[in-house]
C-alpha positions as CSV (number, residue, x, y, z in Angstrom):
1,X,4.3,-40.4,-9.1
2,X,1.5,-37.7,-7.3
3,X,0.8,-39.0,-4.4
4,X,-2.4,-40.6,-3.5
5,X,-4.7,-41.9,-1.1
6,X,-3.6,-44.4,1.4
7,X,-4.7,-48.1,0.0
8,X,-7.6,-49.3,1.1
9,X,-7.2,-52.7,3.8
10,X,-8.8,-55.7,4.6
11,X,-8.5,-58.7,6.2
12,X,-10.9,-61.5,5.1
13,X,-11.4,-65.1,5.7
14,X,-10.6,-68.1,3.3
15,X,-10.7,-71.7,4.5
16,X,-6.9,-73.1,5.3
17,X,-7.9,-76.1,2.9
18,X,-6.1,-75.8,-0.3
19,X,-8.3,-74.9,-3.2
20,X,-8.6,-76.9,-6.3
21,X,-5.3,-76.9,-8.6
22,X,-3.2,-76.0,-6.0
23,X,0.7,-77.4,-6.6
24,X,1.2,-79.7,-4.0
25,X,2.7,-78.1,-1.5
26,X,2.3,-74.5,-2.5
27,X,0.2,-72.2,-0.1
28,X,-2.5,-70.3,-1.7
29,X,-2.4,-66.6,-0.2
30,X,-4.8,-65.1,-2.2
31,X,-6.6,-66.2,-4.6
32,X,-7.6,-65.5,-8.7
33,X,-10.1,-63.4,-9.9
34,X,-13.2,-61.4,-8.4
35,X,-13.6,-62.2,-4.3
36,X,-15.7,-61.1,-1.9
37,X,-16.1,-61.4,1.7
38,X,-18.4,-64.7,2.9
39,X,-18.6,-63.3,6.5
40,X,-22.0,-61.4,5.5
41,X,-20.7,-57.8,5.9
42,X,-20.8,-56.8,2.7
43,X,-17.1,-56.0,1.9
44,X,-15.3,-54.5,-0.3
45,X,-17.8,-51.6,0.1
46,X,-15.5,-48.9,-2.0
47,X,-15.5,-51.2,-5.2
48,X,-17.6,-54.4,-6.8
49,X,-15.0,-56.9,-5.2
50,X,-11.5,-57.7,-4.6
51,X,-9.4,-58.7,-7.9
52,X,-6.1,-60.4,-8.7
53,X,-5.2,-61.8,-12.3
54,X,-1.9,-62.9,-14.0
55,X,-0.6,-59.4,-14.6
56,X,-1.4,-57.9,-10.9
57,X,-0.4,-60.9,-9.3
58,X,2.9,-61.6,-11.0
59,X,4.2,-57.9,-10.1
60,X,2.8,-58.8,-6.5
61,X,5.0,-61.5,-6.4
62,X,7.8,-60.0,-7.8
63,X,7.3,-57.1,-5.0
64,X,6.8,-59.4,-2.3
65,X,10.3,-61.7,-2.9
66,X,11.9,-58.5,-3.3
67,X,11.5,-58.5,1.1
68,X,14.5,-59.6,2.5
69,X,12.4,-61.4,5.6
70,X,10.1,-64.2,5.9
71,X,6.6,-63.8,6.1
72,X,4.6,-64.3,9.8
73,X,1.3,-66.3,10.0
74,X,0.2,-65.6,13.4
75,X,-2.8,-66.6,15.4
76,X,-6.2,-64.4,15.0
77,X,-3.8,-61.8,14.1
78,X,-1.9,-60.9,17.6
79,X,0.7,-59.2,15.9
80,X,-1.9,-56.2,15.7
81,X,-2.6,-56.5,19.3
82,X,0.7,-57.1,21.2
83,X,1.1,-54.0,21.7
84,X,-2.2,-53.2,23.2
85,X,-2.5,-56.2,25.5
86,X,0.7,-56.6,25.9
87,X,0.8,-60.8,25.4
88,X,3.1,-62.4,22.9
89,X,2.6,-63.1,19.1
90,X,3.7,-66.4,18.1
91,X,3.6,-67.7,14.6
92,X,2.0,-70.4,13.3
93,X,4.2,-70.4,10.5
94,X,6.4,-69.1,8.0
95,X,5.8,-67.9,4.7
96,X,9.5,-68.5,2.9
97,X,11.2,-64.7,1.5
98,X,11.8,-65.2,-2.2
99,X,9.2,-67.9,-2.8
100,X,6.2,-65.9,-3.7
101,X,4.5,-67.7,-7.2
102,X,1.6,-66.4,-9.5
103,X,-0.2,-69.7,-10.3
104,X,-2.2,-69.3,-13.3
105,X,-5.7,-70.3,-12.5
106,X,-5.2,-70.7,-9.0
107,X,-3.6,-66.9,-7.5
108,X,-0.6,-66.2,-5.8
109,X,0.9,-68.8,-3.8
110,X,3.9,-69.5,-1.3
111,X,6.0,-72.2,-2.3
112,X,7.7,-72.9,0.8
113,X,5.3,-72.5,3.9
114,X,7.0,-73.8,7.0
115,X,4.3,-74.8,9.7
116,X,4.9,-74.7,13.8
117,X,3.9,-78.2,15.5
118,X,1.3,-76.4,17.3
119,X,-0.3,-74.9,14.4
120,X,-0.3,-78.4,12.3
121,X,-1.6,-79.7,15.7
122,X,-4.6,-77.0,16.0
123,X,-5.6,-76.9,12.3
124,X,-5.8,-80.2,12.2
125,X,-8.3,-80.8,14.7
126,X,-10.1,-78.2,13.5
127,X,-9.6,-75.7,16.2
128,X,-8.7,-73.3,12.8
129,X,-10.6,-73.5,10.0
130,X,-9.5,-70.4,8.1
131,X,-6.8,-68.4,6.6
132,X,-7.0,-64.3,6.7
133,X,-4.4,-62.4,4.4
134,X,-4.5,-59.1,5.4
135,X,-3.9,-57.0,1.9
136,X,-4.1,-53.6,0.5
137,X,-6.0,-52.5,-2.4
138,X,-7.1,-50.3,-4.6
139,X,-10.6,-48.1,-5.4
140,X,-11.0,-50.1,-8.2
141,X,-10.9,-53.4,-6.2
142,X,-7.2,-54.5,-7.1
143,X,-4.9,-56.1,-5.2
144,X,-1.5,-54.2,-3.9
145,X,0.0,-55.5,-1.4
146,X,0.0,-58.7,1.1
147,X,1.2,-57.4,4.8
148,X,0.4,-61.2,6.5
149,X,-1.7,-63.7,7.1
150,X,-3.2,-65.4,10.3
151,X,-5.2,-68.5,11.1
152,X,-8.8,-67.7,12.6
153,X,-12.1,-67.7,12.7
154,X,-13.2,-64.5,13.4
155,X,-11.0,-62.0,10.8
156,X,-14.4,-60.1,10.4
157,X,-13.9,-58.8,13.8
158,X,-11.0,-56.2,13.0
159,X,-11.6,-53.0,12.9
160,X,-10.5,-50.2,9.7
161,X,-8.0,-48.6,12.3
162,X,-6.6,-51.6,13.4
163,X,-6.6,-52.7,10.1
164,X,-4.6,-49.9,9.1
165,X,-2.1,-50.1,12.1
166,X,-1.0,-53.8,10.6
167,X,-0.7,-51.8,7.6
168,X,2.0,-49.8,8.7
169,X,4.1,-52.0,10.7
170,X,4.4,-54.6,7.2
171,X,3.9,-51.9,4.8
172,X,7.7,-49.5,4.0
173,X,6.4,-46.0,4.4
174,X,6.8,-45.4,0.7
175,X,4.2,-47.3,0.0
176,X,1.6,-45.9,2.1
177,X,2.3,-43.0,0.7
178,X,2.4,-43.6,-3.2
179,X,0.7,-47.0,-3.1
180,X,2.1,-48.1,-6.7
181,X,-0.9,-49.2,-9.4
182,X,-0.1,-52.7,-10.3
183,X,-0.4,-51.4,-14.5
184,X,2.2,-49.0,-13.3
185,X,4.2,-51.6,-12.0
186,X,4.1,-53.7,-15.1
187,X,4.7,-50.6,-17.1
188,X,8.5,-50.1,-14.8
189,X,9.2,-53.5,-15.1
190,X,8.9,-53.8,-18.6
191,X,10.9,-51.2,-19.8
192,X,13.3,-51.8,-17.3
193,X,13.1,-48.6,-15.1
194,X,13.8,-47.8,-11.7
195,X,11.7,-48.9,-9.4
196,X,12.0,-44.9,-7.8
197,X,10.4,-44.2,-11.6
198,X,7.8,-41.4,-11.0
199,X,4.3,-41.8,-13.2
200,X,5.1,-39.3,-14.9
201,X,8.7,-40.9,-15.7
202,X,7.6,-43.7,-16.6
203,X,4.6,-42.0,-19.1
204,X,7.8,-40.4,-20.8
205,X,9.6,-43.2,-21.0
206,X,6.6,-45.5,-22.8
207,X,6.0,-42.4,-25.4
208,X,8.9,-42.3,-26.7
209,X,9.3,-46.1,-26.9
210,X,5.8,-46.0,-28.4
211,X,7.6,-43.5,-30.5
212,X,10.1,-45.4,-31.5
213,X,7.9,-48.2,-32.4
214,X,6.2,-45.7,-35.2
215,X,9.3,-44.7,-36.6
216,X,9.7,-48.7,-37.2
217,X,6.7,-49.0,-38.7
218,X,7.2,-46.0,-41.0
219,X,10.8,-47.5,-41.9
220,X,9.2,-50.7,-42.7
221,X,6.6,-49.3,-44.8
222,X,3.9,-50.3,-42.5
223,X,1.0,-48.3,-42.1
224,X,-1.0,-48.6,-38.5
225,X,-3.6,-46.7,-36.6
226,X,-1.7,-43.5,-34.9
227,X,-4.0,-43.9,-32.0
228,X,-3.5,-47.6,-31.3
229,X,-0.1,-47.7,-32.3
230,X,1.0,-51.1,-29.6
231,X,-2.6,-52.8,-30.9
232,X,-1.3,-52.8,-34.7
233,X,2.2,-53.5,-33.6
234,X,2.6,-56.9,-34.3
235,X,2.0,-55.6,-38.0
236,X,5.5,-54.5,-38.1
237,X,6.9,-57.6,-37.8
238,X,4.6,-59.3,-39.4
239,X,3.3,-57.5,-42.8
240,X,7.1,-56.0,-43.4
241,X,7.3,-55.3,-47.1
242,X,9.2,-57.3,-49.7
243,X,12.6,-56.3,-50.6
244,X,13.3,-54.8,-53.8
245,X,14.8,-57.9,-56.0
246,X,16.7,-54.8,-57.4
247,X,18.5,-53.7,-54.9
248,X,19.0,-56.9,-52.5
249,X,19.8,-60.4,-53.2
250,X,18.1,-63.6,-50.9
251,X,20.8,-64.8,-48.5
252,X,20.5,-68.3,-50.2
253,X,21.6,-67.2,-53.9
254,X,24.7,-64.9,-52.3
255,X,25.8,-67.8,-50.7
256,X,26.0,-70.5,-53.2
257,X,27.2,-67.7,-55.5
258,X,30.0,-66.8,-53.1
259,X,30.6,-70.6,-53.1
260,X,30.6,-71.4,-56.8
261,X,33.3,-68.1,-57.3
262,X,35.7,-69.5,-54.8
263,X,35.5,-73.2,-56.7
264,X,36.1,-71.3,-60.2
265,X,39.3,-69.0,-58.2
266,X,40.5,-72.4,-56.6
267,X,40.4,-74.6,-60.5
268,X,42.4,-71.3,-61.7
269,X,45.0,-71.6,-59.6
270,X,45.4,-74.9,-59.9
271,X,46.1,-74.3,-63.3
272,X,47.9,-71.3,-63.4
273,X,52.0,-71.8,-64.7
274,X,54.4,-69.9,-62.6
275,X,56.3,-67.9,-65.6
276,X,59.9,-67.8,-63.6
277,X,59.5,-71.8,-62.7
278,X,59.8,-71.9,-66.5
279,X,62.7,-69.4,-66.6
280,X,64.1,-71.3,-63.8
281,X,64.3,-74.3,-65.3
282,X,65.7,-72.6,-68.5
283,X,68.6,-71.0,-66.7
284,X,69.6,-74.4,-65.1
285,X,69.2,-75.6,-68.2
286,X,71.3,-73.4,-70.4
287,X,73.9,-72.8,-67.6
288,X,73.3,-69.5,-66.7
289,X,72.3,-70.9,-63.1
290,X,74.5,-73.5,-61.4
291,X,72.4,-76.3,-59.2
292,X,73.8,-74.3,-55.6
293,X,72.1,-71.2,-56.5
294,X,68.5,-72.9,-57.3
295,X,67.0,-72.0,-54.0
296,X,68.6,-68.8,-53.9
297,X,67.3,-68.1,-57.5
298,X,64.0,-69.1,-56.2
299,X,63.9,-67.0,-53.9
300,X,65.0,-64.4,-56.2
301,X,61.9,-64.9,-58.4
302,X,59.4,-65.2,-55.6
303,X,60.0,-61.6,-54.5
304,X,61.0,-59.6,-57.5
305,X,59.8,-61.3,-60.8
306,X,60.5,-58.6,-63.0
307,X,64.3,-58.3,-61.1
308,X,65.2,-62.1,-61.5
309,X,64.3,-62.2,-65.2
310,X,66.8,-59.0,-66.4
311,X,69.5,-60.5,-64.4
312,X,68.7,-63.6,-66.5
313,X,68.5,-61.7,-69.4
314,X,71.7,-60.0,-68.8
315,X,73.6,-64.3,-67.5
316,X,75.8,-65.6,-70.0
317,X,75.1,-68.6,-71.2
318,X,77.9,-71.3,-70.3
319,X,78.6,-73.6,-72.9
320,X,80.8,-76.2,-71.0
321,X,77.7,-76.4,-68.3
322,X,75.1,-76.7,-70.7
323,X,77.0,-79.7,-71.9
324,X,77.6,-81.2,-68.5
325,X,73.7,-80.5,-67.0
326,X,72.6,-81.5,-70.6
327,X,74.8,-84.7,-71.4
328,X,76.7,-86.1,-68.3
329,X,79.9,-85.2,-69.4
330,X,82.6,-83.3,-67.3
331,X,84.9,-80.6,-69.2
332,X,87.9,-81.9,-70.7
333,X,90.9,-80.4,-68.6
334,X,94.2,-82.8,-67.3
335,X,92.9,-85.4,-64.7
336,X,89.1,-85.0,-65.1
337,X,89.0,-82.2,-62.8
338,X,88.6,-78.3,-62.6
339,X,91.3,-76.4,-60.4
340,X,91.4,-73.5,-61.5
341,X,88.9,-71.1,-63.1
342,X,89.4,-69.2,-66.9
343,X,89.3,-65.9,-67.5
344,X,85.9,-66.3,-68.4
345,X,84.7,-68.8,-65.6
346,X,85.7,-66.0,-63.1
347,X,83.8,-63.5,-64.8
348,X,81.0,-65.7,-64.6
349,X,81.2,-66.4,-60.7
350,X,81.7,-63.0,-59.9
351,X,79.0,-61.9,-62.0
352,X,76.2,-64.6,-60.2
353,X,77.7,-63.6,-57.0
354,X,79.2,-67.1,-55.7
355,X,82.9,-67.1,-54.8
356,X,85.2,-69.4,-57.0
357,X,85.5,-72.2,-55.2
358,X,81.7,-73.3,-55.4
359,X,82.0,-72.3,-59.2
360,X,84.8,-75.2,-59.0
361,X,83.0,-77.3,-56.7
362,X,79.7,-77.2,-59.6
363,X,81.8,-77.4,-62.0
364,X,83.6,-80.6,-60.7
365,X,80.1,-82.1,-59.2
């Protein structure tokens, strides 16, 4: 940011009284709109009046919580003198760090002032009858900066220098130097910059977000004014054009599409017939598989379809088992019992793979 000027200062006199709307118990430090002094010398005389709206006063309160320290209200503003006469400065009261409020309609407010005894004591009973902020501004009359505020009744009575001296001892020295323009402000804020963002930073910075707002609109196929591209902005989201029917789809109809495939997938597996459950059964059946090699034969078929049904294929078919599994009846050898395999009985063991004593044992069951 170039530097400028030093700010313009003031002090000027309110009454301590709260003004109407005020939040109960809330502090009004400055308040909205156009203000001039009432103490008949003529001030502001560098612009029309003093001014403070919801934009201004919200980055003013933003700037002011940012100070890590309370703020003093003193008596007829003896911070400014105490070094000149040398007698102390007492406050009056506190204005809480942190609690600075923009009130819409009202101005910018403290919500947590913290009064001495004295000063209750004095105001009161009317010894005090008004409030003088002492702030920085402007040329064009806008409010910058709150250094403190004192009860009085004379704040007319200060002069520019001394004015000025207050100024420095509240004010960081960066800020007498490149007093920061309240739209300036708004602009850092909002685009989330540094506060250490130069003016001409921070112009960058909104071009090419202006920028990138254009290339939305062109993307969107909205047309807006080139040199009032933020005023037509809202015309982007607003006046997007409709989607080709062609090429997209409505959320809605994918979704209950999507549903209604996953009902048809779900009926047709639910209907589907596993092929080697079939052959399974078959080779139970027929005796080409004995009962103690159904799981492993399951397995079989789960993993290599094709694999299970050539070595099926390829099983003998054994008479003497297709009459047990299929009738009841045990082979007819001496005592009703199997123990010893044939010729051919070993041949088929070895070629399932089970050793001969489970081909006995199933052939027994």
């Amino acid at each position: 940011m170039s530097k400028t000027a030093p700010p313009y200062i003031a002090a000027l006199s309110l009454t301590i009284a709260s003004a109407t709307g005020t939040p109960d118990g809330y502090f009004l430090v400055f308040p909205e709109g156009e203000t001039r002094s009432g103490d008949g010398s003529g001030r502001p005389h560098e612009c029309d009046s003093w001014k403070l709206n919801s934009t201004s006063g919200r980055v003013l309160a933003q700037m002011l919580n940012a100070r890590p320290t309370d703020m003093v209200i003193d008596y007829e503003h003896q911070t400014l003198y105490t070094e000149k006469n040398g007698q102390p400065a007492p406050a009056a009261g506190w204005l809480a760090a942190g609690q600075f409020e923009y009130v819409d309609g009202v101005g910018l407010c403290n919500r947590a002032p913290n009064w001495t005894t004295r000063a209750t004591q004095a105001i009161a009973g009317r010894e005090y009858r008004y409030k003088s902020p002492v702030i920085a501004y402007d040329t064009d009359g806008n409010v910058t900066n709150v250094m403190n505020v004192a009860i009085t009744n004379q704040p007319a009575l200060l002069t520019l220098d001394e004015l000025t001296a207050l100024s420095a001892k509240f004010t960081p020295k960066q800020d007498q130097d490149k007093p920061m323009n309240p739209l300036l402000a708004y602009v850092i804020a909002a685009l989330g910059l540094k506060e250490s963002t130069t003016e001409d930073e921070a112009v960058t910075a909104l071009s090419a977000q202006v920028d990138d707002f254009k290339n939305k609109a062109t993307d969107a196929k909205v047309t807006i004014d080139a040199d009032k591209p933020l005023a037509a902005l809202s015309s982007v989201f607003t006046n997007v054009a409709e989607p080709d029917p062609a090429k997209y789809v409505p959320v809605k109809t994918m979704t209950e599409t999507v549903a209604a495939l996953n009902a048809q997938i779900t009926e047709l597996q639910g209907n589907q017939v596993d092929p080697t459950a079939e052959l399974l059964t078959a080779a139970l059946s027929d005796g080409r598989l004995l009962p103690a090699q159904e799981k492993w034969a399951q397995s079989y078929a789960a993993s290599d379809p094709a694999g299970f049904k050539a070595f099926l294929d390829n099983a003998p078919v054994i008479a003497a088992l297709n009459q047990k599994q299929t009738t009841g009846k045990p082979d007819p050898v001496a005592g009703g019992k199997i123990t010893a395999l044939s010729a051919e009985q070993i041949e088929v063991a070895n070629g399932m793979g089970i050793s001969h004593a489970d081909m006995i044992a199933e052939l027994n069951a």
